[in-house]
C-alpha positions in Angstrom: -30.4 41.0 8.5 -27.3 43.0 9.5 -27.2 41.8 12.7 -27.7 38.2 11.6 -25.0 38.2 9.3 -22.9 39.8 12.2 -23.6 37.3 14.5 -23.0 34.7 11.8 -19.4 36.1 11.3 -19.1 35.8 14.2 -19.8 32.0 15.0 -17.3 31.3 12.1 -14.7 33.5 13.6 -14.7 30.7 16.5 -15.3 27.9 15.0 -12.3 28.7 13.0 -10.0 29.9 16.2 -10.9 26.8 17.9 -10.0 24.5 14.9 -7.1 26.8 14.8 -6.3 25.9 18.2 -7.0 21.8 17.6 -4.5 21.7 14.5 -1.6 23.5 16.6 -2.1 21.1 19.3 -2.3 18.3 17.1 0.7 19.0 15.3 2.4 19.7 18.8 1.7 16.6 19.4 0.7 13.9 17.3 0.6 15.1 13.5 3.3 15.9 10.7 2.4 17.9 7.4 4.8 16.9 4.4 4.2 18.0 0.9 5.0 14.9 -1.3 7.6 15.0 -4.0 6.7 11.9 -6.5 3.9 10.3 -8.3 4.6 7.0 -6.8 1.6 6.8 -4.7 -0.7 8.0 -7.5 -3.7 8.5 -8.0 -4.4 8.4 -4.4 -1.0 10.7 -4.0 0.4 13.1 -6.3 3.8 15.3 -6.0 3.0 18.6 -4.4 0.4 17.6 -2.2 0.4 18.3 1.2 -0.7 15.7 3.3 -1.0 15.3 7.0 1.3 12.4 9.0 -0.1 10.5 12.1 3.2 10.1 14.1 4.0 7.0 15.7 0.7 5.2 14.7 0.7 1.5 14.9 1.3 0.2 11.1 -1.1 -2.1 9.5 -1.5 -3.7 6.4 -2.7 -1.2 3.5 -1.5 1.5 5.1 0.4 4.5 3.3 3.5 5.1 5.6 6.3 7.1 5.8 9.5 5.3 6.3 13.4 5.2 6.4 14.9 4.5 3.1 16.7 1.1 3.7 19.8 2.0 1.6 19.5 5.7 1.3 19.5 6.7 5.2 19.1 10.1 4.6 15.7 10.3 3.1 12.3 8.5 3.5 9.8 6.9 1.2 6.4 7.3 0.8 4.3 4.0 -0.4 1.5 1.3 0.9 2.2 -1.4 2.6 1.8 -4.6 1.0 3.2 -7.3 3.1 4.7 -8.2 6.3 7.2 -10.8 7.4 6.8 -14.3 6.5 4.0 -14.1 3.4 5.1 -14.8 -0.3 4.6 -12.3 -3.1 4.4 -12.9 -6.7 2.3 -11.4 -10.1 0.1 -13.5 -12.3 -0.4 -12.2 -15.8 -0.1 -8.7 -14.3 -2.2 -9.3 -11.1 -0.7 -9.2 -7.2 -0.7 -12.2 -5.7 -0.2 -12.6 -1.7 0.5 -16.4 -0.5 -0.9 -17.7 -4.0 -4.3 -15.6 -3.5 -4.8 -13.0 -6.2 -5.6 -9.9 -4.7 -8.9 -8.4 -6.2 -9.1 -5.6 -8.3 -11.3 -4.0 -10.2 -10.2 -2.2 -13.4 -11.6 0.8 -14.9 -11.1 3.6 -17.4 -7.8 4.8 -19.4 -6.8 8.5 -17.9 -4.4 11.1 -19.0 -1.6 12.1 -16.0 0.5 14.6 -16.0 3.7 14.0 -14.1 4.8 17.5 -12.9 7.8 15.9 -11.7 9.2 14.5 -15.2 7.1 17.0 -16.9 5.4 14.9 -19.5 2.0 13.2 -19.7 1.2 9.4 -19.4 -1.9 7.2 -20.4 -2.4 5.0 -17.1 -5.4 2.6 -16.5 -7.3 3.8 -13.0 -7.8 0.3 -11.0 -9.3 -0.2 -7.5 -7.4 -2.5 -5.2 -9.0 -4.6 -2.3 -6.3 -5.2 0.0 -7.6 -6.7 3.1 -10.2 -4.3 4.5 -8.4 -2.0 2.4 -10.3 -0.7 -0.3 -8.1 1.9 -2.2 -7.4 3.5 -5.8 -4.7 2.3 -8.1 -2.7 3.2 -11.6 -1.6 0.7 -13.7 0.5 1.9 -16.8 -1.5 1.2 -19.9 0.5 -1.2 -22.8 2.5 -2.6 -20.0 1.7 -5.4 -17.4 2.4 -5.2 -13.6 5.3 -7.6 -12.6 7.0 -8.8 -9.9 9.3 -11.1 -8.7 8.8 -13.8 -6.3 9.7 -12.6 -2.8 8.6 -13.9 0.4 9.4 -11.1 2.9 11.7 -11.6 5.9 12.0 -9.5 8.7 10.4 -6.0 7.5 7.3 -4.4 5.3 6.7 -5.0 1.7 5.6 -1.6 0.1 4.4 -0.9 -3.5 3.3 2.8 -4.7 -0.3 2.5 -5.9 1.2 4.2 -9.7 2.1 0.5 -10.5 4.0 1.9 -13.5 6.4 3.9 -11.5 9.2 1.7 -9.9 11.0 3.8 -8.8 10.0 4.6 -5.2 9.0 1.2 -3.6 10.3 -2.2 -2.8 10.4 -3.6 -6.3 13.5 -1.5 -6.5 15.0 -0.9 -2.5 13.5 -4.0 -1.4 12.2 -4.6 2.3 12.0 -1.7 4.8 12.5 -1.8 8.7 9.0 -1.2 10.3 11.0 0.3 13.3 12.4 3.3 11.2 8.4 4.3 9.7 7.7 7.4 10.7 3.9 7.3 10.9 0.3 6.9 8.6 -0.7 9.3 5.6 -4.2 9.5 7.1 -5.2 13.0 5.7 -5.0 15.3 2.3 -4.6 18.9 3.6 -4.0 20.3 0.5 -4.1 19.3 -2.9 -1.3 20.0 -5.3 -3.8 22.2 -7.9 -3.9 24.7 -4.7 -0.3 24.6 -4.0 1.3 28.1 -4.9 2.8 28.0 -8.6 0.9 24.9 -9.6 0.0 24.5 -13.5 -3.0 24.3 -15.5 -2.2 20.1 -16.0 -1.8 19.7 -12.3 -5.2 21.4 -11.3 -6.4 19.0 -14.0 -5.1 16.0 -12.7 -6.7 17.4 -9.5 -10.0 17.7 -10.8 -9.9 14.4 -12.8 -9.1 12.8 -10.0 -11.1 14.2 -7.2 -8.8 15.4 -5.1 -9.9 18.3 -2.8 -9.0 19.4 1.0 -9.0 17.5 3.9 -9.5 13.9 1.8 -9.4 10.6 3.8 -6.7 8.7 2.4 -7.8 5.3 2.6 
């Protein structure tokens, strides 16, 4: 049994060198590891995780990219992308619509979130969005409707935040940004903001509610 359990150390003490060895190579490489600061992209993002950052990966449609603030030039946003150049955007009694198509969604229960960023707790309703081939979670603020003005874009990439109640970090507020300044795809959850060092009691809650864990697909 000793020697089992030896041996079984052992194995593990590999496996984990050599995935060791992969993530160093890849983030050599390829990969970026940022720790988000907002609740924009909530609930599939929330502020403290630490997610991983496919550099230089071709953008598509429902993709959550990194990007170049268009008016701010020394930061980046973080948010999905919605639309690209040429289609018309609008809402419709508080549902997206792309080129005069409602975009499906599928609306679910009321949750509690607690914003560790403006420290206070909302009620939001947890929606799924069907963008495309994109299948992916959403917030929408409960006792409020989702609006937006029609815009058909021009020249660069649409992006909302999936937290449809927070404006404050996507192009309902910046507007458009240049495809040529994104950075790269959110493609991975490395860490979830419940395991980050200092986090609170609320935040591991919102972690648990939410089903965040390590090394989650974001879709």
């Amino acid at each position: 049994m000793r020697d089992f359990t030896k041996g079984t150390l052992k194995i593990l003490g590999w496996v984990a060198a050599f995935l060791a060895v992969v993530l160093v190579v890849l983030r050599l490489g390829f990969v970026d590891v940022i720790t988000v600061g907002h609740n924009g992209m909530a609930p599939t993002i929330v502020a403290g995780d630490q997610v991983a950052l496919w550099r230089g990966a071709k953008v598509e449609t429902g993709d959550v990219v990194l990007c170049e603030h268009p008016v701010e030039r020394s930061r980046y946003v973080l948010a999905r992308v919605i639309a690209r150049p040429g289609q018309a955007l609008t809402s419709e009694r508080g549902q997206l619509l792309i080129n005069n198509q409602h975009v499906r969604r599928d609306v679910g229960e009321s949750k509690r979130f607690y914003d560790s960023v403006a420290q206070r707790v909302d009620r939001y309703i947890f929606a799924t969005e069907y963008l495309g081939n994109n299948v992916h979670p959403m917030f929408l603020r409960e006792h409020s409707q989702f609006d937006l003005r029609p815009h058909t874009v021009r020249t660069g990439l649409f992006v909302l935040g999936d937290n449809r109640g927070y404006r404050g970090e996507d192009s309902r507020t910046y507007g458009e940004v240049d495809e040529s300044t994104c950075k790269g795809v959110v493609f991975l959850r490395l860490v979830p903001a419940a395991m980050q060092a200092g986090a609170v009691d609320s935040a591991a809650s919102n972690s648990d509610d939410l089903g965040h864990g390590w090394l989650d697909y974001i879709r």
